[in-house]
C-alpha positions in Angstrom: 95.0 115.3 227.8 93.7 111.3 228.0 91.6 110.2 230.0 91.7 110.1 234.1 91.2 107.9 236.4 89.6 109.6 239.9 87.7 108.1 242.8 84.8 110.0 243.4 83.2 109.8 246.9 79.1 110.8 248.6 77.9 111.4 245.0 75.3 108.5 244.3 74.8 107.4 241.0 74.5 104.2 238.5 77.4 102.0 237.1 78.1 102.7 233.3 78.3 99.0 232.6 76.1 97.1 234.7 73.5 99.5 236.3 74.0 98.9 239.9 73.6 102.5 242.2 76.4 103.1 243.6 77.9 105.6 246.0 81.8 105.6 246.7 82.8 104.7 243.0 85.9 104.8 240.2 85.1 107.2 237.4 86.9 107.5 234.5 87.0 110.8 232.2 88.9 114.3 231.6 89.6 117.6 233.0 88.5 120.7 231.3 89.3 123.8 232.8 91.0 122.5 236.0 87.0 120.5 236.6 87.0 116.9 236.5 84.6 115.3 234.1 83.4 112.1 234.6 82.4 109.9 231.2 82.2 106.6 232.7 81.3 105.5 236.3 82.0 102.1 237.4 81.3 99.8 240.7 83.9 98.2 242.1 82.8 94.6 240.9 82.8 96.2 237.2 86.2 97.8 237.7 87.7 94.6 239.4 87.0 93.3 236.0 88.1 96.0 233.6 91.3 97.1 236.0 93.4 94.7 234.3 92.9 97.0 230.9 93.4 100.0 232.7 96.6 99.3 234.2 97.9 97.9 230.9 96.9 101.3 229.5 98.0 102.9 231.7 101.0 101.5 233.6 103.4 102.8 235.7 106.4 104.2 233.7 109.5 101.6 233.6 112.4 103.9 234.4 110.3 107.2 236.5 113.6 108.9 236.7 116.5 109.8 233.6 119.2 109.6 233.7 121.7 113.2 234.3 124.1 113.6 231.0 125.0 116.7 231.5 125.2 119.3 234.6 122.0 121.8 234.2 124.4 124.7 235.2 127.6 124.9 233.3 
């Protein structure tokens, strides 16, 4: 699986990319064994700046739904 996005909230720790402590914060990183495993940690200034790449990366899917071709049951 890629990475995750997940907002993390009452933890207190520092921002990956700037050092600020921060407490209610974004976190990217992946999920082993249905845990959630944080590899990045950003405040919210930092991830204002970086969002822009994310949602490119990661965007919402153009057409969510496909089209029926054929009945599922006969």
């Amino acid at each position: 699986m890629g990475p995750v996005w997940r907002l993390i909230r009452g933890q207190k720790d520092v921002c990956h990319r700037c050092g600020r402590e921060i407490v209610d914060f974004p976190a990217v990183g992946r999920v082993v064994d249905f845990q959630f495993r944080p590899v990045e940690k950003y405040c919210w200034d930092c991830y204002r700046y970086i969002q822009p790449f994310v949602d490119e990366i990661a965007s919402e899917a153009q057409d969510p739904y496909q089209p029926v071709t054929k009945p599922a049951i006969p």
